[in-house]
C-alpha positions as CSV (number, residue, x, y, z in Angstrom):
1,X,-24.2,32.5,-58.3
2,X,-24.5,35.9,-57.2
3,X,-21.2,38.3,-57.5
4,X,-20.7,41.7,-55.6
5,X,-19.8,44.8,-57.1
6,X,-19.5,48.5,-55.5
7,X,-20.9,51.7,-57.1
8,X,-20.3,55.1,-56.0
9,X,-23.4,57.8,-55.9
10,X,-23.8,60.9,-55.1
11,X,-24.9,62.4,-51.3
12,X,-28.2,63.1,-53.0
13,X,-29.0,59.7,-54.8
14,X,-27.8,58.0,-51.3
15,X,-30.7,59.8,-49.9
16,X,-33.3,59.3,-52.1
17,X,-32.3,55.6,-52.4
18,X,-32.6,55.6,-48.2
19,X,-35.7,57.0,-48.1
20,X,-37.5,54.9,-50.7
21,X,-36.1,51.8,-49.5
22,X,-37.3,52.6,-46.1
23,X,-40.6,53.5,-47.6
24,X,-40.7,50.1,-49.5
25,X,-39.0,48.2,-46.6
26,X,-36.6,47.0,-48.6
27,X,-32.7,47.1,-48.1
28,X,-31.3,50.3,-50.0
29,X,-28.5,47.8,-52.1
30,X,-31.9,45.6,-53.1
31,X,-33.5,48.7,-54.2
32,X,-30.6,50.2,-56.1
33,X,-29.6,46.7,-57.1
34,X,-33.4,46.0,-58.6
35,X,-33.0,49.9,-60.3
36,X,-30.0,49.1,-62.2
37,X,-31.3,45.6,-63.4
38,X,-34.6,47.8,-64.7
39,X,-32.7,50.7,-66.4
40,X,-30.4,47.5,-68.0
41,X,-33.4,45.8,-69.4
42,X,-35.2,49.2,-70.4
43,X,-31.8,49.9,-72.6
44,X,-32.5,46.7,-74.1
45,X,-28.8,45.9,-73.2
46,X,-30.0,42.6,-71.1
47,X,-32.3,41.7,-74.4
48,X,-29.6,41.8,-76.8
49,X,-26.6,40.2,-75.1
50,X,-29.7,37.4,-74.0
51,X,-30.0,37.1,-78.2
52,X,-26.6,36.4,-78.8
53,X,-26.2,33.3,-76.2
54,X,-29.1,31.6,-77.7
55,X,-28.0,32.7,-81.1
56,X,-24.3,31.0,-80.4
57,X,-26.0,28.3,-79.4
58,X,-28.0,27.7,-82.9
């Protein structure tokens, strides 16, 4: 189940995301959506909460 949220960026990141996603051919939410999901799992925030479910489970 997917769920929608909004985010707010600046003139300059709007931009940058329009022209990559064009580049890529890719819808600028998919791109920004696919960033966000990579910085999460780079922050190793995604890793640890992951840990916690499967360690609950135990």
């Amino acid at each position: 189940m997917s769920i929608q949220i909004r985010i707010s960026v600046s003139k300059e990141i709007n931009d940058l995301l329009e022209k990559v996603a064009k580049k890529l051919g890719k819808k600028k939410s998919m791109l920004a959506r696919e960033l966000m999901e990579q910085k999460m799992y780079d922050n190793k925030w995604i890793q640890t909460k992951l840990r916690e479910v499967f360690d609950e489970e135990e």
